[in-house]
N, C-alpha and C positions, 0 to 999 in steps of 0.2 A: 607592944609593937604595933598590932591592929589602930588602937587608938592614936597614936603617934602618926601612922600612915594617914589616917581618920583626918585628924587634926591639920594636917597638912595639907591632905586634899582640897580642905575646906579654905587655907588661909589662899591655895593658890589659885583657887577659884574666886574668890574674894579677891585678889591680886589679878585678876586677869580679866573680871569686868573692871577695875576701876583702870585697867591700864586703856581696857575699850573705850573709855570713858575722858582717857587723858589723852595727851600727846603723844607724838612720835618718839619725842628725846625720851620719856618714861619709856618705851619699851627700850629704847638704846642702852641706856643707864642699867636694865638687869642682864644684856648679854656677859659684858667684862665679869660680874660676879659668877657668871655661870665655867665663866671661863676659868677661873683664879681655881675652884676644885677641878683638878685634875687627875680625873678615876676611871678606872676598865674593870670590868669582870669577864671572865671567859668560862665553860664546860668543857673539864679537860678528857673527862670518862662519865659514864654513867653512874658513877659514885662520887665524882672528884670536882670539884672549881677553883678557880685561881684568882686573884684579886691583887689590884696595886693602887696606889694614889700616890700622886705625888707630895714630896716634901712641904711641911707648912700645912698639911692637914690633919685632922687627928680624926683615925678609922678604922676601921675593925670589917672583917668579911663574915658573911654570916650566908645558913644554906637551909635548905629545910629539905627531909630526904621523904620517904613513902612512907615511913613507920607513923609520920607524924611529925616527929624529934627534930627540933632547934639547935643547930647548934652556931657559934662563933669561936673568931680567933678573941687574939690576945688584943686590945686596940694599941693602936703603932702612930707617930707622930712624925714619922718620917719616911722616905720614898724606898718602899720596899717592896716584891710578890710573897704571896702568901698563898696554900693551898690547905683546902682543907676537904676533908674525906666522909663522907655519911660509915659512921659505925652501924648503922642496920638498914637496909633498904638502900632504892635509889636514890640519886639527886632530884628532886622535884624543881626545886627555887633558888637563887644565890642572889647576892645582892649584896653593894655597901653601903655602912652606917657611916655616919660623920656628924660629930659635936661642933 
């Protein structure tokens, strides 16, 4: 996951000097894609997050509580909420994944 975030960082840093570097129309050209995933997370309790994305995306909610502990849903490919609950400790993090 670290590395994944890692690697990301890196491409969108890469991605955002050369957008400095480009045109106007290149920065227009990555809003609509930002737009096309359409995702929300919320903290519902001190244990609990809530997660949705809309249809046409394939995503999974994922939390990370005090113990440490990882956990995720089921991934889903269509427009649903989902909630998931830290089995020991608090909610620290919550966050969606998307392939």
């Amino acid at each position: 996951m670290r590395i994944a975030r890692g690697l990301a960082a890196t491409a969108a840093t890469g991605a955002l000097a050369l957008g400095l570097a480009g045109t106007a129309s290149a920065t227009a050209q990555a809003a609509p894609a930002a737009a096309a995933a359409s995702c929300s997370t919320s903290k519902i309790s001190s244990y609990t997050a809530q997660g949705w994305c809309g249809s046409g995306t394939t995503w999974r909610l994922g939390i990370r509580c005090s113990t440490g502990a990882y956990q995720w849903t089921a991934w889903y490919n269509y427009s649903t909420t989902v909630r998931l609950t830290c089995a020991g400790g608090k909610l620290t993090h919550y966050w969606i994944d998307q392939k």
